[in-house]
N, C-alpha and C positions, 0 to 999 in steps of 0.2 A: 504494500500500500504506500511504504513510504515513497519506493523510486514513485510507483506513479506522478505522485503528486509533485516530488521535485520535476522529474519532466512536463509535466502538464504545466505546475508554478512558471516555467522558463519558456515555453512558444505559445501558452493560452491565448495571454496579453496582445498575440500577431497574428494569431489566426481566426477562422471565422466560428464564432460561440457555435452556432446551429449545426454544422457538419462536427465538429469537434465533440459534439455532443453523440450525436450518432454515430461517428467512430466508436465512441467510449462505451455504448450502449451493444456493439457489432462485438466487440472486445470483449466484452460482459457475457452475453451469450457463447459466444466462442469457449471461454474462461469454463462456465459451469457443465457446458455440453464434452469438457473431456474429465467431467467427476466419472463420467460412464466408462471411461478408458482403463480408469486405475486397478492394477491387479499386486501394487506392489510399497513399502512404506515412501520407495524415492522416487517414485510416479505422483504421491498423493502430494508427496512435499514443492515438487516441481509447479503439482498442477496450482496449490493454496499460494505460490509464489505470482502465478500468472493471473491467478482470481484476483487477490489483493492489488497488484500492480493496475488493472482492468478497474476495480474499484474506486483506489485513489484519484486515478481520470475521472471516472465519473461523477464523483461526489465532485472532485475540486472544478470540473465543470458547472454542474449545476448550483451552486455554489455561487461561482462569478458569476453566470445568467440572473438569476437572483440579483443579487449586489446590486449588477447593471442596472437593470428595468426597472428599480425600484425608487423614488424619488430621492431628492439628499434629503429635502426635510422631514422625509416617513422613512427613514433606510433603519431604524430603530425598530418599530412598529412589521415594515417589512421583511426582514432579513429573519426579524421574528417570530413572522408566518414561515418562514421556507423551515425555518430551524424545529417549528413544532409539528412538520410534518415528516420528518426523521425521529421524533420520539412516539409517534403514533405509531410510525413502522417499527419502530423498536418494541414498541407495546406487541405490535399483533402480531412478527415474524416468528419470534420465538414460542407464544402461546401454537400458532397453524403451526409451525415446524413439527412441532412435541404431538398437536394432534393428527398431523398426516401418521407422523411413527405409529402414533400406537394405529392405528385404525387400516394404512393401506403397509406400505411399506417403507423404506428411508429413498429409495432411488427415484419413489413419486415427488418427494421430497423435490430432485432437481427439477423433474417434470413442472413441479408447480413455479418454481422459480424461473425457469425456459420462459413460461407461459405470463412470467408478469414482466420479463425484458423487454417481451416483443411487444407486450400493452405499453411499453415504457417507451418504446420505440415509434407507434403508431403514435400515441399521443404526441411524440416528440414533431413529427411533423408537421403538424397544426399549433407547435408556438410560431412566434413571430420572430423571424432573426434580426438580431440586433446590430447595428454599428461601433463597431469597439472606438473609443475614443483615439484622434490623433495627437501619436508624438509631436509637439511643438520643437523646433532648436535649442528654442531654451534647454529643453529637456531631452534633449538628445543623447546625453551621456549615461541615460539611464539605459540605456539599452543596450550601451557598450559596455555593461558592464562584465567585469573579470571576477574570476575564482568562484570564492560561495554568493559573492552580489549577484551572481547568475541567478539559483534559487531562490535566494531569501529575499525579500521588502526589506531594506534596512527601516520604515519608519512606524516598519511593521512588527518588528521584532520585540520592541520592549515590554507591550502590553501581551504579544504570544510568552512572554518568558513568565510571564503572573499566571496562564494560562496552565502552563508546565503541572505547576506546584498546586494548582485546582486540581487538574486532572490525576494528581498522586493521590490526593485526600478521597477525591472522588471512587477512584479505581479500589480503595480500601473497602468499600461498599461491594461494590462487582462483584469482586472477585471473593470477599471473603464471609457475605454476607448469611448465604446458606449455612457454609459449617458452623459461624457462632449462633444462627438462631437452633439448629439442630442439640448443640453444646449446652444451650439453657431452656433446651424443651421447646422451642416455640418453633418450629420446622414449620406449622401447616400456618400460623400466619403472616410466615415469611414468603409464604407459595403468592401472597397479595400485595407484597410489600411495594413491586415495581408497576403494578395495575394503580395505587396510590398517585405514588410517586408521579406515572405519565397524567394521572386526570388532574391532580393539585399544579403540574406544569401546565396541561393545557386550559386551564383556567384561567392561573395568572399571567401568562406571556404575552397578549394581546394588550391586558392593561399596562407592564411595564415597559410594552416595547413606546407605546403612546408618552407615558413618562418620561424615558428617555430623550425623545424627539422633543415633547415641548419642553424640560426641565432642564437636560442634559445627563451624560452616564452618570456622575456622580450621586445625583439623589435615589439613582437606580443598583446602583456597586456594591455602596455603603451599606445598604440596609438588607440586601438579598445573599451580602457574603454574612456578617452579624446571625441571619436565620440559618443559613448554611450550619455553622460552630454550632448554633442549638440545634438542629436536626443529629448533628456527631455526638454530643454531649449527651442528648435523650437516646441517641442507640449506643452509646455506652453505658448507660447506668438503665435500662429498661431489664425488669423484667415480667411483664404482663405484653399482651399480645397490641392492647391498647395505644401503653407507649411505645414498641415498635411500629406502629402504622401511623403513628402520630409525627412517630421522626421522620416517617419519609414522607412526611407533606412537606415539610419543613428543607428537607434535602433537597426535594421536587423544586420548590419555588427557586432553591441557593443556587444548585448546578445548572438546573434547567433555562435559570435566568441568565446568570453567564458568562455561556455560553456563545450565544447571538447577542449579549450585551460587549463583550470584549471585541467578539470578528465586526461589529460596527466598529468600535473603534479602532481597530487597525485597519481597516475600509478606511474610515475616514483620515486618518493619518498619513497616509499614501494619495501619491496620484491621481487621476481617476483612470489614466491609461496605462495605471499598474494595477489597477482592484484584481485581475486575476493570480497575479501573483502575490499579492498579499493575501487575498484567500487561500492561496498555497498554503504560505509560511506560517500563518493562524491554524490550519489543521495540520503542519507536519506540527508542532510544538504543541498541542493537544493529542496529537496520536502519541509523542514522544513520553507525555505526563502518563499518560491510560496505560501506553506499553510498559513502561519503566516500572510503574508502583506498585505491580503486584510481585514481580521478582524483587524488588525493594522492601517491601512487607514481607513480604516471606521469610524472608533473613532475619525481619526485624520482629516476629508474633510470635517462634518460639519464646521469644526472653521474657516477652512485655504481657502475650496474653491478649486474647480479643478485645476485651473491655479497654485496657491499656490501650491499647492500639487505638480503638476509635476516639480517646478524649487526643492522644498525641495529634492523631489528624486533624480536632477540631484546635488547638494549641498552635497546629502549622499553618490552618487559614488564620487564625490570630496575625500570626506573622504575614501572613499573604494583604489582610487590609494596610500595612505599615508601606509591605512592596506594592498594590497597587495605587500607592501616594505617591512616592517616589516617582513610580515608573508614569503616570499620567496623572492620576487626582490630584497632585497640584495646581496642575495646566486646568483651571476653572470653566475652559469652554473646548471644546471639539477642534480639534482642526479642522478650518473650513479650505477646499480647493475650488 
C-alpha cells in the first residue's frame, strides 16, 4: 500500500484524476482476481503485495478527486463526507466478509469483492472529470523536485507527523481490543464495540466538518482529541459492558474526527496543484502510525498489561495536543492559497 501511494503521491498531481482513477480501479480487480491463483505461502504474499500497492492508488486517488471538487470554504464539511464513507465501508466489509464465510464459502468472499470493483468502476464513469490545477512559474520548482521532495508535500508533513502518533494510540484499539475484552469477560460486547464507534462517527462528522469551515480546525482538534484520552481512559479502567460501549462513542467522535480534520489541513497547507500529493503524504504517515503501533505494542503489553497500555495511549495523545500546537494550533487560521 505504501509504494502505491508514494507512486501515485509523485504523477497524480500531472495526470488526468478520471482515467487514473480507473487504472486504479483495473488494478484492483486484476489484484483480487489472482486471490484465485494462490496455491502456495509466497504466491499469497506476492499476490497481498500487488492488492495493497493496487489499493494505495486507489484510495490516494479518490482521495485527491475529493479534495479537488470540493469547495475551499466547505473542504472541512466535505473531505468529511468522503472520509465517512470509508468508515461505513469499514462498518459493513468486515460484518459481509465474516457473513459470506460462515454461510457460502471464503472464495465467494473475492467473488463478492470482483463484483463491487466493477460497481466501483461503472459508477466511476459517470463522475465528472476534473481539471487538475496549473503549475504557475512561480511554482515551478515544485515539480523539480529531488530525493524524498519527490513523495512527500513538505507543507504537508508537519500536521501528517501528529497524524503518526494518532494513529499509534489508535491502532492500540484495533489491534488489541478483542483479546482484553475476552481477558475481562466482556468478548460478546466487544463483538459491538466498532458498530458504536462507526454510528457515534457518523453522527458527528457532518456537524464538525461545518465547524471547522466556519470556526477553523482548532475549535475542532482541541476538543475531539480531549474526548479521544477519555474514550482511552474509560476503556482502561471499564469493567461492565456499558463503559466499554461508552468509550467507543467517545473514541468514535476522537479518531473519526481527525482524521479528515488533519488531511484538511494538510490540503490546505499545500498548493492546490499539489493536493494530490499531499493526500499522498497525509495517508502514507497515517498508514505508517496504524502499521507501526501494533508491533510497537506488542513489545510494549507484555510488561505494562492491557489496562496499562490503554491509559499510556491516552497519556501519549496528552502529549499529541502539546505536538498539535507546535506543529499548527499556533498558526490561528488555515493556510489560505
Amino acid at each position: 500500500m505504501l509504494f502505491g501511494r508514494l507512486f501515485t503521491g509523485k504523477y497524480i498531481d500531472q495526470l488526468n484524476l478520471k482515467k487514473t482513477l480507473l487504472a486504479s480501479l483495473v488494478f484492483s480487480f486484476v489484484a483480487i482476481a489472482l486471490y484465485f491463483l494462490i496455491h502456495s505461502l509466497f504466491i499469497l504474499i506476492i499476490v497481498r503485495l500487488i492488492h495493497g500497492i493496487a489499493f494505495g492508488m486507489a484510495s490516494t486517488t479518490t482521495g485527491t478527486y475529493s479534495s479537488t471538487i470540493v469547495p475551499e470554504d466547505r473542504k472541512g464539511e466535505g473531505i468529511g463526507y468522503y472520509a465517512l464513507s470509508t468508515t461505513v465501508a469499514s462498518a459493513i466489509g468486515p460484518f459481509l466478509g465474516i457473513l459470506i464465510n460462515q454461510r457460502f464459502s471464503f472464495e465467494s468472499n473475492f467473488i463478492v469483492c470482483l463484483i463491487c470493483i466493477l460497481l466501483a468502476g461503472v459508477l466511476s464513469l459517470f463522475i465528472s472529470n476534473i481539471r487538475q490545477p496549473m503549475v504557475d512559474a512561480e511554482n515551478k520548482e515544485v515539480n523539480s523536485a529531488k530525493g524524498i521532495g519527490q513523495f512527500l508535500q513538505k507543507q504537508a508533513i508537519p500536521i501528517s507527523i501528529v497524524i503518526v502518533f494518532v494513529g499509534i494510540a489508535y491502532s492500540s484499539v484495533l489491534a488489541f481490543l478483542d483479546s482484553y475484552a475476552s481477558n475481562i469477560g466482556l468478548a460478546a460486547a466487544a463483538s459491538f464495540f466498532f458498530v458504536v464507534y462507526a454510528f457515534s462517527t457518523f453522527v458527528v462528522r457532518p456537524i464538525t466538518g461545518k465547524v471547522f469551515d466556519n470556526y477553523g480546525a482548532n475549535k475542532v482538534v482541541y476538543p475531539v482529541l480531549v474526548l479521544f484520552v477519555i474514550g482511552l481512559v474509560l476503556l482502561s479502567v471499564t469493567h461492565s459492558s456499558w463503559m466499554l460501549l461508552f468509550s467507543a462513542i467517545f473514541i468514535g467522535i476522537g479518531y473519526g474526527t481527525l482524521i479528515p480534520s488533519f488531511q484538511t489541513i494538510a490540503i490546505q497547507a499545500s498548493p492546490p496543484e499539489k493536493i494530490g500529493l499531499a493526500t499522498s503524504t497525509f495517508y502514507i504517515f497515517a498508514d505508517l502510525g496504524a502499521g507501526a503501533g501494533p508491533t510497537l505494542l506488542g513489545i510494549l503489553i507484555g510488561s505494562v498489561g492491557y489496562r496499562n497500555l490503554y491509559m499510556l495511549m491516552a497519556l501519549l495523545l496528552v502529549g499529541v495536543i502539546a505536538l498539535y500546537y507546535f506543529m499548527h494550533g499556533r498558526k490561528h487560521k488555515t493556510i489560505e492559497y
